[in-house]
VMD Tcl script that draws the C-alpha trace (Angstrom):
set ca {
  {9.90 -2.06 5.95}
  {13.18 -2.27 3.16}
  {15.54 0.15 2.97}
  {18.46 0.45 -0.11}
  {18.33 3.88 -0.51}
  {21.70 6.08 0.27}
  {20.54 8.26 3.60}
  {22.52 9.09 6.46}
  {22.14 5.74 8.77}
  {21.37 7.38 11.55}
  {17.56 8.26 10.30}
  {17.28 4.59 9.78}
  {16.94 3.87 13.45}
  {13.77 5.65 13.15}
  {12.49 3.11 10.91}
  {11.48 -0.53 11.82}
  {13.32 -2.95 8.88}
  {13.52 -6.12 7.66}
  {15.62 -5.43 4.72}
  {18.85 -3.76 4.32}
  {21.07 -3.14 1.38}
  {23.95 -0.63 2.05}
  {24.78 0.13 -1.86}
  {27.67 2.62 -1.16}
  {29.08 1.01 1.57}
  {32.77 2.62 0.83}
  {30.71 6.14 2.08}
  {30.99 4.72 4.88}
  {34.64 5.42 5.51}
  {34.55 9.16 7.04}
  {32.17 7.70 9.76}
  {32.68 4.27 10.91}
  {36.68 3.93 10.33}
  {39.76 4.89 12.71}
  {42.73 4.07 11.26}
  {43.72 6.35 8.28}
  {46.80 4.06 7.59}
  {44.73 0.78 7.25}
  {41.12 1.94 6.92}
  {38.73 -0.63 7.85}
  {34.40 0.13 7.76}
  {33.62 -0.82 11.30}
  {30.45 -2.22 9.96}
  {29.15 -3.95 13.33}
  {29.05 -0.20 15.20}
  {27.54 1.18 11.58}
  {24.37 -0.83 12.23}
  {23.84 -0.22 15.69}
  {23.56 3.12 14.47}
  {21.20 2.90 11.66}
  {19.20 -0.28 13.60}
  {16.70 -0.03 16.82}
  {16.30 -3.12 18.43}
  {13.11 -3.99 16.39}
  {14.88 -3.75 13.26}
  {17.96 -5.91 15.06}
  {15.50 -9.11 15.89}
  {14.02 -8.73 12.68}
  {15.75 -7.99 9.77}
  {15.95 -11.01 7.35}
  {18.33 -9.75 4.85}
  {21.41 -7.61 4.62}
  {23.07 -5.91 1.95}
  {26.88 -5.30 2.39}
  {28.17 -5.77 -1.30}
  {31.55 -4.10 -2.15}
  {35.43 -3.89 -1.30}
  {35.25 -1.71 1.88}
  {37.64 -3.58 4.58}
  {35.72 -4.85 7.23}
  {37.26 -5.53 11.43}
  {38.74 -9.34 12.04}
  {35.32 -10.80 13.66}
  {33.11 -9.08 11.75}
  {30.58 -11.83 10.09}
  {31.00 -13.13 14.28}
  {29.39 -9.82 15.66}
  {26.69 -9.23 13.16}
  {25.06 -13.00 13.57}
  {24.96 -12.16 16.85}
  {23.48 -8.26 16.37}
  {21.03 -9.86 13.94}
  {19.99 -13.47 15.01}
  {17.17 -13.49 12.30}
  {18.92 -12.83 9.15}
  {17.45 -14.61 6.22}
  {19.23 -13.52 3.47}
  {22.83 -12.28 2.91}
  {24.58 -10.29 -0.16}
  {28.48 -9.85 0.66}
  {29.21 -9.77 -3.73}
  {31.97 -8.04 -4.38}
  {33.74 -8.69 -0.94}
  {37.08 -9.17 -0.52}
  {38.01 -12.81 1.16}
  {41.76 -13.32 2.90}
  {43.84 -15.11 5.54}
  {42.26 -12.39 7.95}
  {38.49 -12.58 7.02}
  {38.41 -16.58 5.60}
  {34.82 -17.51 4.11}
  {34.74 -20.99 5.91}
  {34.55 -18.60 9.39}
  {31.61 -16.67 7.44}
  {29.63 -19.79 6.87}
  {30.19 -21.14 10.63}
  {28.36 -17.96 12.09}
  {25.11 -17.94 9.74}
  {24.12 -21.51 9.95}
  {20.57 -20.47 9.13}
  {20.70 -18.40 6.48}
  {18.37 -19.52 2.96}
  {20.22 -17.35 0.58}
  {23.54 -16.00 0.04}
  {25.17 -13.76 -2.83}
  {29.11 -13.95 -3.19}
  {28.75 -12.70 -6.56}
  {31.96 -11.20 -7.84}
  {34.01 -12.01 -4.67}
  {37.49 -12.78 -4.14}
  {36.37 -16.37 -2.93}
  {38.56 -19.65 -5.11}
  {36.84 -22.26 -3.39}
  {33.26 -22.91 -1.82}
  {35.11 -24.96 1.48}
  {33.22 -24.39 4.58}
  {30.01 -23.95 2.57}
  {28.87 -27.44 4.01}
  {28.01 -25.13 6.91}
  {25.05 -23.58 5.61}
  {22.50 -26.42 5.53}
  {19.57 -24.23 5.24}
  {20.46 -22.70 1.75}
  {18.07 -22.73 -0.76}
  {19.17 -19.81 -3.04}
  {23.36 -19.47 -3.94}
  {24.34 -16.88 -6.41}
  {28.22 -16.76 -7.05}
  {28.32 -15.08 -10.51}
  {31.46 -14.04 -11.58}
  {32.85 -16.89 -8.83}
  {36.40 -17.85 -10.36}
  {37.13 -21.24 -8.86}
  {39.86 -22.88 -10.37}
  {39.64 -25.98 -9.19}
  {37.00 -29.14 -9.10}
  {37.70 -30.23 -5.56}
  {36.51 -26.34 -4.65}
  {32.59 -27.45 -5.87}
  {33.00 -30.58 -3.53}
  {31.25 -29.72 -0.64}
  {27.84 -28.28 -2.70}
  {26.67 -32.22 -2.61}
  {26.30 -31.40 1.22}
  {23.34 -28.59 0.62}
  {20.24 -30.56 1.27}
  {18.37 -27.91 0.45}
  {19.82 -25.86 -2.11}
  {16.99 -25.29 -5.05}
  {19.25 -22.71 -6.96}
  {22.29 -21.79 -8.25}
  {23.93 -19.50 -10.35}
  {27.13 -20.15 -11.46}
  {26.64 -17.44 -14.68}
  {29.91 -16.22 -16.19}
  {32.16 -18.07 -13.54}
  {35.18 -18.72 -16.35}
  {36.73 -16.93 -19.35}
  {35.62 -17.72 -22.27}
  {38.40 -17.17 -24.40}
  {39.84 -20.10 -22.30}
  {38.46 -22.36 -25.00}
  {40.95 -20.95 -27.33}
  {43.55 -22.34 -25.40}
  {45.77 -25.15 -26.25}
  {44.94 -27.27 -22.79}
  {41.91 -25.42 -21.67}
  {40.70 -26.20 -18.41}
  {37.64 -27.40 -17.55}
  {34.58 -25.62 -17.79}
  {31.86 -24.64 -14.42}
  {29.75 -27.97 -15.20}
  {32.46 -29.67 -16.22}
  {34.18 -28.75 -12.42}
  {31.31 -30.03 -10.78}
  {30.42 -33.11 -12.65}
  {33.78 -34.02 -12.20}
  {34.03 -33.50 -8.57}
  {30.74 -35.63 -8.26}
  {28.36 -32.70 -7.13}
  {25.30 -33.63 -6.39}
  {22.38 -31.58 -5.25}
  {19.78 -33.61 -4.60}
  {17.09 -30.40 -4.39}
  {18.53 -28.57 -7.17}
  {15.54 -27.19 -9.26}
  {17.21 -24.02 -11.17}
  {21.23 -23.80 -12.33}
  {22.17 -20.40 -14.47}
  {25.32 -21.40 -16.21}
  {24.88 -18.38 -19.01}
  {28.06 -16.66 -20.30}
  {30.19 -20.21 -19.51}
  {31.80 -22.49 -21.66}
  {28.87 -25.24 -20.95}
  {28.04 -27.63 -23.85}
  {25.35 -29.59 -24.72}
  {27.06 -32.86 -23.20}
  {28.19 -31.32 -19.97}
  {24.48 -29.98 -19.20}
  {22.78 -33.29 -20.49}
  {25.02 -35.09 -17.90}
  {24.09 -32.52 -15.12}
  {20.70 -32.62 -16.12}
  {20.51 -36.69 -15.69}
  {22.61 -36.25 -12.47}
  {19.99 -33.96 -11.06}
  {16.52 -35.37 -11.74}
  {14.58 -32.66 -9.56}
  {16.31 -30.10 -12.31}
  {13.25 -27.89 -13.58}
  {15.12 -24.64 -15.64}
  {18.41 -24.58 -17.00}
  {19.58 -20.91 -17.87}
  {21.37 -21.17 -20.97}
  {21.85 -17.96 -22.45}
  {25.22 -17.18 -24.57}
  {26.64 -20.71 -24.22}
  {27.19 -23.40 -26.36}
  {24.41 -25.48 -25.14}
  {22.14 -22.84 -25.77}
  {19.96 -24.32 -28.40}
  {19.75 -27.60 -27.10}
  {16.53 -28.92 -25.79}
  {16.18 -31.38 -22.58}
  {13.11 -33.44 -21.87}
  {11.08 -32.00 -18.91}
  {13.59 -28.92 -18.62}
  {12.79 -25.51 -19.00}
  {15.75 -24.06 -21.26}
  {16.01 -20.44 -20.98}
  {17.75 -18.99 -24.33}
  {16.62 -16.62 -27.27}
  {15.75 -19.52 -29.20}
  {11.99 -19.16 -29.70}
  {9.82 -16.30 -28.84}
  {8.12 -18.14 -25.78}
  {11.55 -18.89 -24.70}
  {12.80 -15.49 -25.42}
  {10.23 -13.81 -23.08}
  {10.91 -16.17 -19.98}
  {14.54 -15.32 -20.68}
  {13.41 -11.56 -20.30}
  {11.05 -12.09 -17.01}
  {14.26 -14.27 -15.75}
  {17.01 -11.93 -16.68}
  {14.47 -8.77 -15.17}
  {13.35 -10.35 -11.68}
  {17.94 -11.42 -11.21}
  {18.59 -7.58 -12.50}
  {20.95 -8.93 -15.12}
  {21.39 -6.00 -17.05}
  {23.64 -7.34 -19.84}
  {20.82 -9.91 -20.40}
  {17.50 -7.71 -19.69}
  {19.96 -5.70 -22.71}
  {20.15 -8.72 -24.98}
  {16.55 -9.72 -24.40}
  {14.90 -6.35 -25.42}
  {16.97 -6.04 -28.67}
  {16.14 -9.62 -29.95}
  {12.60 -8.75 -28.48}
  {12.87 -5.49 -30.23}
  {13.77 -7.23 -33.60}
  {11.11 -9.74 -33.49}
  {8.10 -7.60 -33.01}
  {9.20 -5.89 -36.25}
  {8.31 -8.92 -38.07}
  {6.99 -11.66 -35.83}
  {4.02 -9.86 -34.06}
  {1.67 -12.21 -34.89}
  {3.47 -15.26 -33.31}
  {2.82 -14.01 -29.64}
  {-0.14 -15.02 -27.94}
  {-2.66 -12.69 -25.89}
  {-1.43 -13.52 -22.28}
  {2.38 -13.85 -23.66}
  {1.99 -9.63 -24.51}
  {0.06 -9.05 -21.10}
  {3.31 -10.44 -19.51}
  {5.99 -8.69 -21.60}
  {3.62 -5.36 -20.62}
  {4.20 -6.25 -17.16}
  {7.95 -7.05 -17.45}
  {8.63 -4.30 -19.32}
  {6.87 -1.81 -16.93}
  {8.65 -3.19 -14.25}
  {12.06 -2.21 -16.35}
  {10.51 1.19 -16.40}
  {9.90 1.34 -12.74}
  {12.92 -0.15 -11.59}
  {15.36 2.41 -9.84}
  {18.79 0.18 -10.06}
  {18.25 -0.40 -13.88}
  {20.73 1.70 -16.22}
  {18.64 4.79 -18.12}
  {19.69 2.71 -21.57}
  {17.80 -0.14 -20.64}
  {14.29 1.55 -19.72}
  {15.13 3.37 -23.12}
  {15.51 0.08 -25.16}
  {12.11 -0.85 -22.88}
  {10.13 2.37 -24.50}
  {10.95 1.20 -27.84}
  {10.05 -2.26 -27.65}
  {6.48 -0.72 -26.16}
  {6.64 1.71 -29.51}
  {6.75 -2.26 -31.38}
  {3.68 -3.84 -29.04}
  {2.07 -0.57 -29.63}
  {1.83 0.36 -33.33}
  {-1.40 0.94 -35.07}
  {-1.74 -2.14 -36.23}
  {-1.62 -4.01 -32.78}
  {-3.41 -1.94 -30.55}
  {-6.79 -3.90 -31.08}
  {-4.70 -6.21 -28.58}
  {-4.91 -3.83 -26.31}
  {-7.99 -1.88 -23.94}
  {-7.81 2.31 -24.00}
  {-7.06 1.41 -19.52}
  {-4.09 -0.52 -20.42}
  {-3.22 2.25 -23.33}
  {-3.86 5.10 -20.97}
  {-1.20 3.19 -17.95}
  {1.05 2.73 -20.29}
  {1.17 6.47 -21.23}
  {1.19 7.61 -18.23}
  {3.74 5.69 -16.96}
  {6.22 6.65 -20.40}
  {5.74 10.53 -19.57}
  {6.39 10.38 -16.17}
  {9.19 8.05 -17.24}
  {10.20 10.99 -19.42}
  {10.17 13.95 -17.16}
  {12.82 11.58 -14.62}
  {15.45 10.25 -17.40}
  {18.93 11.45 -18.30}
  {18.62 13.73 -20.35}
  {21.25 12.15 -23.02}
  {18.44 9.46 -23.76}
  {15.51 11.51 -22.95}
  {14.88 12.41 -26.56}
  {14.72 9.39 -27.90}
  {12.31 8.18 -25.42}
  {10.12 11.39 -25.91}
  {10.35 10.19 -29.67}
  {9.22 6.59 -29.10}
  {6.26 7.70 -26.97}
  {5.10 10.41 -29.21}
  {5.34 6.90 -31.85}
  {2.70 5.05 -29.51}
  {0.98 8.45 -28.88}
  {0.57 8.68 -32.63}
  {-0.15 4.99 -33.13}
  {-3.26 5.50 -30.72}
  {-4.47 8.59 -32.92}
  {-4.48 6.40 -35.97}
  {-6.29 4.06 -34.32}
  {-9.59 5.77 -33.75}
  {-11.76 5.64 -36.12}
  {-14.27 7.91 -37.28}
  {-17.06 8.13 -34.88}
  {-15.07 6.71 -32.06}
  {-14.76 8.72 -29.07}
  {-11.21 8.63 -26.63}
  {-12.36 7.98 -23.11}
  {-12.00 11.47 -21.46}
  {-8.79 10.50 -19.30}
  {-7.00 9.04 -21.74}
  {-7.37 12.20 -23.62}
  {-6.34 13.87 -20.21}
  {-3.04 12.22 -20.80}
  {-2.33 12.38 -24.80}
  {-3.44 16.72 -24.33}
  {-1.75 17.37 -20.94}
  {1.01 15.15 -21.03}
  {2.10 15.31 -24.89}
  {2.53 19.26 -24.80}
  {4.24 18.88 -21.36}
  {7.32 17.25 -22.46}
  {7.43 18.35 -25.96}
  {7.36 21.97 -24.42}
  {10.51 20.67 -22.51}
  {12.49 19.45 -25.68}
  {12.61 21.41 -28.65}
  {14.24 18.45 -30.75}
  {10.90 16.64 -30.47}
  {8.37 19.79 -30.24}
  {7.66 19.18 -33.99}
  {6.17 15.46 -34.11}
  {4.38 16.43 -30.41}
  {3.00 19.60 -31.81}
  {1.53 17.58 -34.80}
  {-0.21 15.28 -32.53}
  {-1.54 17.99 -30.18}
  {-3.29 20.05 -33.26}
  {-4.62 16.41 -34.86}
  {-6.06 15.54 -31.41}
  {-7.93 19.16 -31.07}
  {-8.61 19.01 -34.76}
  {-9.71 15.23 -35.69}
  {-10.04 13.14 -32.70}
  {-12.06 15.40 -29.99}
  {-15.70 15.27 -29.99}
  {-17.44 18.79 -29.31}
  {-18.40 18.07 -25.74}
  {-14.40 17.04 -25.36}
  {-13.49 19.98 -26.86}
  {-15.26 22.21 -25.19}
  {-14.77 20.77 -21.83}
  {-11.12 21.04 -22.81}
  {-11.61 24.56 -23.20}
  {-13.15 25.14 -20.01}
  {-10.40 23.21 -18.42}
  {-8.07 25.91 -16.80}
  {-5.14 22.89 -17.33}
  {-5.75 22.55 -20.72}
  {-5.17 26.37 -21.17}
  {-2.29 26.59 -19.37}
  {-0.95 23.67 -20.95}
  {-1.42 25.76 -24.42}
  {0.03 29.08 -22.88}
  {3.39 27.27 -21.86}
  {3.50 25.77 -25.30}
  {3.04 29.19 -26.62}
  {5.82 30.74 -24.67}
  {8.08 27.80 -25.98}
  {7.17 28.58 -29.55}
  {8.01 32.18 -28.82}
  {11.26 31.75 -27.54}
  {12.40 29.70 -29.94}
  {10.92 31.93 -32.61}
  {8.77 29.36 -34.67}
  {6.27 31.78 -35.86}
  {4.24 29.74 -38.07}
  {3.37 27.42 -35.23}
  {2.94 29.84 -32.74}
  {0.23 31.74 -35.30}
  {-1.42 28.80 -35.25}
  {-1.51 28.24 -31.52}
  {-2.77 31.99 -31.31}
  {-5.82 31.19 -32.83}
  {-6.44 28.08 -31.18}
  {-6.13 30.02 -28.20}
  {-8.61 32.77 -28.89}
  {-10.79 29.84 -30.13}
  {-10.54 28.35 -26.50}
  {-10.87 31.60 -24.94}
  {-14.50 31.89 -26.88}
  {-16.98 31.16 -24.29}
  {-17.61 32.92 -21.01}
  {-16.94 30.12 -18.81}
  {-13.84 29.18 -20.51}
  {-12.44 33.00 -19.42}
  {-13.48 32.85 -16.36}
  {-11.96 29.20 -15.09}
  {-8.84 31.29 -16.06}
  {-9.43 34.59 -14.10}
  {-7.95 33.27 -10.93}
  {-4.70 31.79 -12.24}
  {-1.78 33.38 -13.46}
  {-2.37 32.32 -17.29}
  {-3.82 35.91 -18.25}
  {-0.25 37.56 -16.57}
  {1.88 34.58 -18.71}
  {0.14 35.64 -22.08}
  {1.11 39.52 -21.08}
  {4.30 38.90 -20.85}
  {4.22 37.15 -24.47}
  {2.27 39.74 -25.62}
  {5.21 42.22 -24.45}
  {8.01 40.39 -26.36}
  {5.97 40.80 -29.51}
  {5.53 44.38 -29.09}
  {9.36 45.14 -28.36}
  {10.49 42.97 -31.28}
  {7.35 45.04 -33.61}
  {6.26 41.59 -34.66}
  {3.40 41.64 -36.68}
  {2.08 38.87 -34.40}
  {1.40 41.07 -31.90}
  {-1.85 42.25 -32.74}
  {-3.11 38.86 -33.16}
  {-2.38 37.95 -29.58}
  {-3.14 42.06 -28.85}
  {-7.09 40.98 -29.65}
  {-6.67 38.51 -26.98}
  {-5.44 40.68 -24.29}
  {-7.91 42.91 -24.31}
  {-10.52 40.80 -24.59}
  {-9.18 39.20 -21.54}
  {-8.83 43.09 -19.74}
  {-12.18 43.50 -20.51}
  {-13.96 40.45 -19.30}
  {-12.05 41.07 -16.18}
  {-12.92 44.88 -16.01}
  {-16.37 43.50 -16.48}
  {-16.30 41.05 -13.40}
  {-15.10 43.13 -11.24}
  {-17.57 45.44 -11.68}
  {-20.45 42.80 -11.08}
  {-18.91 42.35 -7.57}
}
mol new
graphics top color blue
foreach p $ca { graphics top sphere $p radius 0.5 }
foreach p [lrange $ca 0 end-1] q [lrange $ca 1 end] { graphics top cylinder $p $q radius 0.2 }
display resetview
């Protein structure tokens, strides 16, 4: 099992792991530290806590990213707590005379991937240590000097690296500026003799430097090129990730999404954005089946900002318009709405409106679609009815456009079996009665009128009142029907007809029993 989430450790030792990832490790503080005048995380007696001895011989990677202070022998006493980690990520750590990252590679000789992203660390000596890594991400990796790249020729194994946004740019403004990531290692003579994938994005790489790298490195499959100079360059047999071309564009998206590189899954879905507006046509079939996919897994994915699953609804509202949904079947149609409104109900709400709006666009776009004599399969209805008036009921700034689509759907789009299955559908009803009560309090008579009557219309057939009978949907349109009458407004009797025609019916079963 993985854990990341934030829970007290102590209820992990219930659990059996193989993954750990201790996000807010400076929480950590009030319970595993003794010294208030130099607080150090003892992080060794931390995971005994939160670790059984299953999860001890098992776990393959660790998560200890951040600033907290760790004890003198620290990386010392976890190899030997966890003999069978895999997989390390200590970004954003802290590296000094007291807790040197040549000691750190001496105790995890076995270890396949490592993360110093964002650490303290100005040179990679002791690395040579390590002669099982395949994966090495040090983005955001300052090191100054060539001779500190040396000892990466010594990684037999290593298959990728990513060296992304490892110098300032505005160094190139500089009268002598010094040399640039590639530059460091060509010039040191790096060679990695395994090396399949190198992310240099966001550096001062040019076209020569990775054209030498590239020939110096012949097992070299992708180069990540995104915001550098070198980015529109093309290498024989080399996969160059950039926003060049669309293909490109989308591999640069499923890249930046499966490294969580926000600023880049940002950048990807704005060009993407763009280019559906007037490129549609240019993707192929299976190149929109995987943008779907990436873009559901920016939806889904819990350590992804709220602004990025937003700019991910609204590139869906572009794959989605009217005029592109013969691309797609009413299953994939119907996942994809379902997974936008529950999307909706769980966002911030500063955003949450303009995701509402986008999927009441694709909600709309689906409407247009059907044409006359075409029938919505009944649970993709399910989700446009129940769904639509759900979060629309929630957010008055929207209610309009939702409210629009509800009455076309009921009006236009539902066949008479749908419609009166709908009715019979104590959900459905319910579903009208809380719109109704939103309507009310926000005093839109016109609109609440016109949900009246398609209430009573509902509300027609015997079956349809009794489905209702033993929920609490009767009591909710009482209680509307009593705000009319204290306010005297005239809409009272219209709804009045209703009550008692619901008193009645119930008068009327009761006395059959």
């Amino acid at each position: 099992m993985k854990c990341s989430e934030d829970v007290d450790m102590k209820h992990l030792a219930a659990l059996n792991l193989v993954s750990l990832s201790l996000r807010e490790i400076e929480n950590l503080y009030d319970q595993f530290s003794n010294d208030d005048s130099y607080p150090v995380i003892d992080i060794v007696s931390a995971l005994k806590v939160a670790l059984n001895e299953n999860s001890r011989k098992s776990l393959a990677h660790l998560g200890v990213s951040g600033g907290a202070r760790f004890p003198k022998n620290w990386a010392r006493e976890i190899s030997e707590l966890l003999p069978s980690l895999q997989s390390i990520d200590i970004s954003r750590r802290k590296f000094n005379k007291s807790s040197r990252f040549p000691n750190f590679c001496m105790h995890f000789p076995n270890i396949r991937v490592l993360d110093i992203s964002s650490s303290t660390i100005q040179s990679l000596k002791g690395i040579k240590s390590l002669q099982n890594l395949e994966v090495l991400k040090m983005c955001n990796v300052d090191i100054a000097h060539s001779n500190g790249f040396k000892e990466l020729s010594r990684l037999k194994k290593l298959r990728y690296l990513d060296v992304s946004n490892t110098e300032d740019l505005s160094d190139t403004e500089r009268v002598m500026p010094r040399l640039g990531v590639l530059e460091m290692m060509l010039d040191a003579g790096v060679e990695m003799e395994q090396l399949m994938c190198i992310d240099c994005s966001q550096t001062a790489v040019t076209p020569m430097d990775l054209q030498r790298f590239a020939q110096r490195h012949p097992k070299l499959e992708t180069a990540v090129v995104m915001e550098t100079l070198a980015q529109e360059m093309e290498i024989i047999g080399v996969n160059i990730f950039n926003y060049c071309t669309e293909h490109s564009l989308l591999k640069s998206l499923s890249y930046s999404v499966s490294t969580k590189k926000s600023f880049f899954i940002q950048k990807c879905l704005r060009i993407l954005i763009a280019s559906l507006d007037v490129n549609f046509e240019i993707y192929e079939q299976d190149e929109f089946e995987d943008c779907l996919k990436m873009i559901i897994s920016i939806l889904d994915g819990h350590a992804l900002e709220e602004d990025l699953k937003g700019l991910a609804v609204r590139a869906l509202s572009k794959m989605f318009k009217t005029e592109n949904l013969d691309k797609w079947s009413f299953l994939e149609i119907e996942m994809v709405l379902r997974r936008l409104f529950k999307k909706c109900k769980a966002m911030d709400r500063i955003i949450y409106t303009n995701i509402i709006n986008d999927c009441i666009i694709i909600t709309e776009s689906v409407l247009n679609s059907i044409t006359v004599g075409q029938l919505i399969p009944d649970s993709l209805l399910d989700v446009i009815f129940l769904e639509t008036l759900s979060v629309v009921t929630k957010n008055s700034e929207v209610f309009i456009n939702g409210y629009r689509i509800w009455e076309r759907l009921l009006v236009h789009k539902m066949s008479w079996e749908q419609f009166i299955s709908a009715c019979e559908n104590g959900k459905y009803v319910d579903a009208v009665v809380e719109m109704m009560a939103r309507l009310l309090a926000e005093r839109k008579w016109t609109y609440y009128s016109r949900s009246v009557d398609v209430l009573n219309f509902m509300l027609a057939s015997e079956s349809s009142k009794l489905n209702i009978m033993d929920t609490d949907v009767h009591i909710k349109i009482m209680r509307q029907f009593k705000i009319l009458h204290l306010s005297k407004h005239s809409l009272q009797n219209k709804l009045l007809r209703i009550v008692l025609f619901l008193n009645r019916f119930s008068s009327s079963c009761k006395n059959l029993m």
